[in-house]
VOBA-1610 file (N, C-alpha, C; in pm, whole numbers, padded with zeros to 5 digits, always signed):
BEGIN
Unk-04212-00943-01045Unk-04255-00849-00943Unk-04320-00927-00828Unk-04242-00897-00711Unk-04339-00992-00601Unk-04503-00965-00597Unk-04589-01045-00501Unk-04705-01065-00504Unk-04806-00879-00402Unk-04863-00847-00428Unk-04886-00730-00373Unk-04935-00738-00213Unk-04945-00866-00169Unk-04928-00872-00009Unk-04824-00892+00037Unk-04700-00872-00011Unk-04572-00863+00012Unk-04521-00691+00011Unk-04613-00572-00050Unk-04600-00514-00021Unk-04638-00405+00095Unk-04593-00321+00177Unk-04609-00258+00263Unk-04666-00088+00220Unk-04714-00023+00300Unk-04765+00120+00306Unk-04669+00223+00343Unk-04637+00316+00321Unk-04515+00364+00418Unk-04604+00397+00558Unk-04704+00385+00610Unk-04779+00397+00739Unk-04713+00295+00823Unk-04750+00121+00701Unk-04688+00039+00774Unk-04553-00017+00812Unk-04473+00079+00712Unk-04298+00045+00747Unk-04290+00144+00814Unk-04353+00237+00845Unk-04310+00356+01019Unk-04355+00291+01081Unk-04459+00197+01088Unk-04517+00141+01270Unk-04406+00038+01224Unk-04391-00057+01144Unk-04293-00151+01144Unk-04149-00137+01197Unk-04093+00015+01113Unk-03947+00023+01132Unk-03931+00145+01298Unk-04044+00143+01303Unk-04010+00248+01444Unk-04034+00416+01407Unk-03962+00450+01273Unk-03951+00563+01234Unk-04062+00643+01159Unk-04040+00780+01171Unk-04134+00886+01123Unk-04133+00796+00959Unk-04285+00845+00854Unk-04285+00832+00740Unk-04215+00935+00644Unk-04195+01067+00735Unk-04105+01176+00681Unk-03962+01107+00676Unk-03901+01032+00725Unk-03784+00982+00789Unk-03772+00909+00653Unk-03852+00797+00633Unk-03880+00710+00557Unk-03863+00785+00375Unk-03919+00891+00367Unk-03938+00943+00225Unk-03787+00994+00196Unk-03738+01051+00370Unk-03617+01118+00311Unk-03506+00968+00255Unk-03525+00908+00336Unk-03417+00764+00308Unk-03429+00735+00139Unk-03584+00740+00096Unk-03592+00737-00019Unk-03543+00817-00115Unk-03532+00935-00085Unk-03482+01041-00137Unk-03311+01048-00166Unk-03244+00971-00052Unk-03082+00951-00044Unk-03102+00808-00121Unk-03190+00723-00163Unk-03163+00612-00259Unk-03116+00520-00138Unk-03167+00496+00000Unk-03134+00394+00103Unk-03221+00289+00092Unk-03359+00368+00034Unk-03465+00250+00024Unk-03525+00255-00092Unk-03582+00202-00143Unk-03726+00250-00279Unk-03809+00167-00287Unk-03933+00226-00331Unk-04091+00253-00319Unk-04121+00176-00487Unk-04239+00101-00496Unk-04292+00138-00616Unk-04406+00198-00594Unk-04509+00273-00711Unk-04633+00358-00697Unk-04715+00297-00711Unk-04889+00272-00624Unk-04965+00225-00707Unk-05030+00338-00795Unk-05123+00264-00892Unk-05189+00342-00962Unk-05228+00515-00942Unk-05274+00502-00801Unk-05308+00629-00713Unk-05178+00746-00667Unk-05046+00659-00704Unk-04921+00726-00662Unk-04918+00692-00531Unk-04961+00596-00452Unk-04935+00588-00342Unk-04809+00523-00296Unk-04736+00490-00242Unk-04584+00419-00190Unk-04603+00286-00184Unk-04560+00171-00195Unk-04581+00055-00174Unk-04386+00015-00146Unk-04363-00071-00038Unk-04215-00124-00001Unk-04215-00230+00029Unk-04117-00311-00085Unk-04099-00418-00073Unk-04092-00474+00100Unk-04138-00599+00144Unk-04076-00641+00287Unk-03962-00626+00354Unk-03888-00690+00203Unk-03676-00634+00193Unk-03626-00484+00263Unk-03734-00393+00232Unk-03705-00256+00293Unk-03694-00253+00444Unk-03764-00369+00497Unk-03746-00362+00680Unk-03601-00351+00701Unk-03574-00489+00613Unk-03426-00510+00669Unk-03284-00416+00643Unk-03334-00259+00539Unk-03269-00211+00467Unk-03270-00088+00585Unk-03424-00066+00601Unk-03402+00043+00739Unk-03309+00028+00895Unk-03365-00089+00901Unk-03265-00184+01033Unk-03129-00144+01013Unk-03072-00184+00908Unk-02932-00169+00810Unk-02899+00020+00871Unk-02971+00078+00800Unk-02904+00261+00820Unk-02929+00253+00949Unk-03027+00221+01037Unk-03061+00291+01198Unk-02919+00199+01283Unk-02887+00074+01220Unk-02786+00032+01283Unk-02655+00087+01262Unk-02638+00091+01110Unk-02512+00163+01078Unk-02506+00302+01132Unk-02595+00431+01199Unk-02628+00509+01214Unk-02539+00488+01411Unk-02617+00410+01444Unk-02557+00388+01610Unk-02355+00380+01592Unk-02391+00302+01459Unk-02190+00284+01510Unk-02151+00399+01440Unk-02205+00534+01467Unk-02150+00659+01358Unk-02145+00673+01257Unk-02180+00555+01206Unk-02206+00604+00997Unk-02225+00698+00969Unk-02227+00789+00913Unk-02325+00878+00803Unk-02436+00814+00742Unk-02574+00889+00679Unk-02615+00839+00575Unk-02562+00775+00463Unk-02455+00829+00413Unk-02422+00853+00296Unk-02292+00736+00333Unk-02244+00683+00426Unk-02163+00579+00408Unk-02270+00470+00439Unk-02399+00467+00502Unk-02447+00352+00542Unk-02489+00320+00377Unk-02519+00432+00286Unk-02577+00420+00129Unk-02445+00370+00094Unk-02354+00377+00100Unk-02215+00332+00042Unk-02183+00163+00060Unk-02239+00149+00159Unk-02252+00016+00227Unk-02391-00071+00159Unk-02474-00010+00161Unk-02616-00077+00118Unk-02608-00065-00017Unk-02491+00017-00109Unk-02497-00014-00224Unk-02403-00158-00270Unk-02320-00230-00157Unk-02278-00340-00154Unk-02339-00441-00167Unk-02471-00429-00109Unk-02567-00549-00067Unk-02705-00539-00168Unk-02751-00671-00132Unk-02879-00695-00231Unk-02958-00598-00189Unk-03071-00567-00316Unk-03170-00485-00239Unk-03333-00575-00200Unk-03313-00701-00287Unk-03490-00716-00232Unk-03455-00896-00155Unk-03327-00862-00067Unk-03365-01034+00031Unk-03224-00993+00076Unk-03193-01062+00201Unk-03114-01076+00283Unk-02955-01087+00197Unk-02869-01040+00270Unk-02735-01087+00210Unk-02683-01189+00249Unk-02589-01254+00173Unk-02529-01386+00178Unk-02393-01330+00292Unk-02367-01485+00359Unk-02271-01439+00419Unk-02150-01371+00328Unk-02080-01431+00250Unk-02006-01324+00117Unk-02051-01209+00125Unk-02161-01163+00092Unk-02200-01065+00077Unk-02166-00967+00197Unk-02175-01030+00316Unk-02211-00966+00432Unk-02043-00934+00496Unk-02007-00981+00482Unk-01825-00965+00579Unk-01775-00900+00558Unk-01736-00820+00426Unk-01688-00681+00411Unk-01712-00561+00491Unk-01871-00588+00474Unk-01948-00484+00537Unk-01922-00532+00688Unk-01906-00591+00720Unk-01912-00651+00878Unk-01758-00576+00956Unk-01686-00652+00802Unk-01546-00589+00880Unk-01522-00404+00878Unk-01555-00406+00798Unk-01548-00236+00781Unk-01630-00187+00959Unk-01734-00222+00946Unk-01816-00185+01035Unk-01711-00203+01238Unk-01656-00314+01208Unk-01582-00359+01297Unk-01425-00248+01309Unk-01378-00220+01222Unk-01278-00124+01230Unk-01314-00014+01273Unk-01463+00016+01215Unk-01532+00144+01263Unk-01577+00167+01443Unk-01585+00063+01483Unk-01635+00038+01603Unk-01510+00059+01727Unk-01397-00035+01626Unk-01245-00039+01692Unk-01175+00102+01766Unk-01219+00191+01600Unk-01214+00345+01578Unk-01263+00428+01735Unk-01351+00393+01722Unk-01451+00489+01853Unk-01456+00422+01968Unk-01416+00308+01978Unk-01351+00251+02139Unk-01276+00318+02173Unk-01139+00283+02051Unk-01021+00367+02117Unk-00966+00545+02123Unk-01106+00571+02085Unk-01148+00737+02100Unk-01198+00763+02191Unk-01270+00635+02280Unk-01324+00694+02395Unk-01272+00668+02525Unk-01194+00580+02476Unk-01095+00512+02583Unk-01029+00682+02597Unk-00923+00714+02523Unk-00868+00816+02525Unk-00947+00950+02605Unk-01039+00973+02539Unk-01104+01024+02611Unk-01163+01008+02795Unk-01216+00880+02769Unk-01206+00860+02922Unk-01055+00887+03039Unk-00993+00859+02961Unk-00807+00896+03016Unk-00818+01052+03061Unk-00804+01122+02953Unk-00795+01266+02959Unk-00886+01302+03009Unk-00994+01273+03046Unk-01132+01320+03131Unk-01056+01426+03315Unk-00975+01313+03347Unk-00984+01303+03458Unk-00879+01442+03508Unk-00754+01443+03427Unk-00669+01553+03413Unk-00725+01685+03349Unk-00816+01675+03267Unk-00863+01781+03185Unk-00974+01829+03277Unk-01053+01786+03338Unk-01176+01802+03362Unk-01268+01879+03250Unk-01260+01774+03192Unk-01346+01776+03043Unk-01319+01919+02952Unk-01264+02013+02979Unk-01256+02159+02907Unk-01135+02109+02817Unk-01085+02019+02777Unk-00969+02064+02695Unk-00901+02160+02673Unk-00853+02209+02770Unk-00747+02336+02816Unk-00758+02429+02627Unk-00884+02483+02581Unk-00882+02637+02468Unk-00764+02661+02436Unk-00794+02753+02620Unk-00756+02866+02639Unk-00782+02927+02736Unk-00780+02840+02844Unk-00800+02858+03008Unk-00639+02965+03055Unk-00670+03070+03127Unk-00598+03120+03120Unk-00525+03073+03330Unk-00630+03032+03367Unk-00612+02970+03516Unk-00548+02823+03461Unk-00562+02775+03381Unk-00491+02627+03325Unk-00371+02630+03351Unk-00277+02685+03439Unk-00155+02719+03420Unk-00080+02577+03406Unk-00156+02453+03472Unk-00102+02336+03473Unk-00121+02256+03390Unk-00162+02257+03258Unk-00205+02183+03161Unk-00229+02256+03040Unk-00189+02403+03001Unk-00224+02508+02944Unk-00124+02660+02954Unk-00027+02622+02980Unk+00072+02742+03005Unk+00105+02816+02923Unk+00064+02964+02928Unk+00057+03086+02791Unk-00017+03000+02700Unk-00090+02928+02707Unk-00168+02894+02614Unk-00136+02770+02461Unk-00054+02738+02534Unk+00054+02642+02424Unk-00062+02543+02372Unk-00184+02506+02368Unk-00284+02443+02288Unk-00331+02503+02224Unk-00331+02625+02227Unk-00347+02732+02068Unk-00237+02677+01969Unk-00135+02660+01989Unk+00020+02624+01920Unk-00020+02472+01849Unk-00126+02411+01847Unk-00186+02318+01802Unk-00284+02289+01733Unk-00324+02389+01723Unk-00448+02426+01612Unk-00576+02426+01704Unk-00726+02442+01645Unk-00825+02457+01712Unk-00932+02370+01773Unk-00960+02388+01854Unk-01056+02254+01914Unk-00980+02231+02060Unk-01068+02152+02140Unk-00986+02088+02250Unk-00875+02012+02237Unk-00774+02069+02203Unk-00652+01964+02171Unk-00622+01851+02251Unk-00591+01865+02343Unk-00578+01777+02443Unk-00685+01679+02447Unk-00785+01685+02437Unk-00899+01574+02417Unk-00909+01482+02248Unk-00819+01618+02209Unk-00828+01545+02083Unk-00671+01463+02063Unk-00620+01461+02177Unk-00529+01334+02126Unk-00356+01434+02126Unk-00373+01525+02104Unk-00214+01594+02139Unk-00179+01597+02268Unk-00063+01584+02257Unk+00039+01544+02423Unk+00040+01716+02442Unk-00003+01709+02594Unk-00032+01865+02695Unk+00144+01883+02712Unk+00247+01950+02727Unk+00350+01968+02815Unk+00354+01910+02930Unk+00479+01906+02971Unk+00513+01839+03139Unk+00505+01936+03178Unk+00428+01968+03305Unk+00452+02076+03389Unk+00549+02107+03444Unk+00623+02219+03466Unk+00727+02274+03523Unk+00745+02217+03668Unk+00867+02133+03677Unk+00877+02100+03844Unk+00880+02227+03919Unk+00855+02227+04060Unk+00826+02339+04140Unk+01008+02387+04154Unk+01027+02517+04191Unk+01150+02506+04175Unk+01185+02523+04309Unk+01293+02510+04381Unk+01315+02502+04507Unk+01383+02611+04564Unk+01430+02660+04666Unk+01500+02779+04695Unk+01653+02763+04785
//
């Protein structure tokens, strides 16, 4: 068992990690971090826990879930840093994930400009990107933002 000035307060891993101590109990609660008790039942966290919170608040920015960043942290050591081995799986995963939501926003940034952000519902003035409503014919959500090809608009017809 490490030495007890190696352990932390949960007071001092919220001023440490940035986050609420409510934040902190719930992480404990999903099994992201853990506590031992002292005598009094009070919380005590290993140092290792800094680097475990860092871990979810980061995995958290590239869209994780809780529950995949726990999927991930159940890969890795829990009381000292991971080895590079240890670490590249998780790195690459994390990297596909990142790849993921570039090229979601790229897309998005594309369609921004034609859509003006509404993803043609069910615009019934959409006549040019939305005719009788043919993104209903695609199921629900902004289709068009979500990645389905809009129709070619009807060339004008001439007389």
């Amino acid at each position: 068992m490490p030495p007890q000035h190696d352990r932390l307060t949960i007071g001092e891993l919220a001023a440490r990690s940035g986050l609420a101590a409510s934040a902190l109990r719930y992480y404990e609660e999903l099994g992201l971090i853990a506590s031992s008790r002292t005598t009094g039942g009070q919380r005590r966290y290993h140092r290792a826990m800094l680097r475990r919170v860092a871990f979810v608040r980061a995995a958290q920015r590239v869209g994780l879930s809780l529950d995949e960043a726990g999927q991930a942290l159940a890969r890795l050591p829990e009381d000292r840093a991971p080895t590079a081995a240890q670490w590249a799986p998780v790195a690459r995963a994390w990297q596909r994930r990142i790849d993921e939501q570039i090229a979601e926003l790229q897309l998005l940034r594309r369609k921004l400009g034609g859509c003006v952000g509404c993803g043609c519902l069910s615009l019934k003035r959409c006549a040019l990107y939305n005719p009788d409503d043919t993104a209903a014919d695609h199921g629900p959500g902004a289709r068009w933002l979500l990645g389905d090809t809009p129709p070619e608009p009807e060339p004008p017809t001439t007389a």
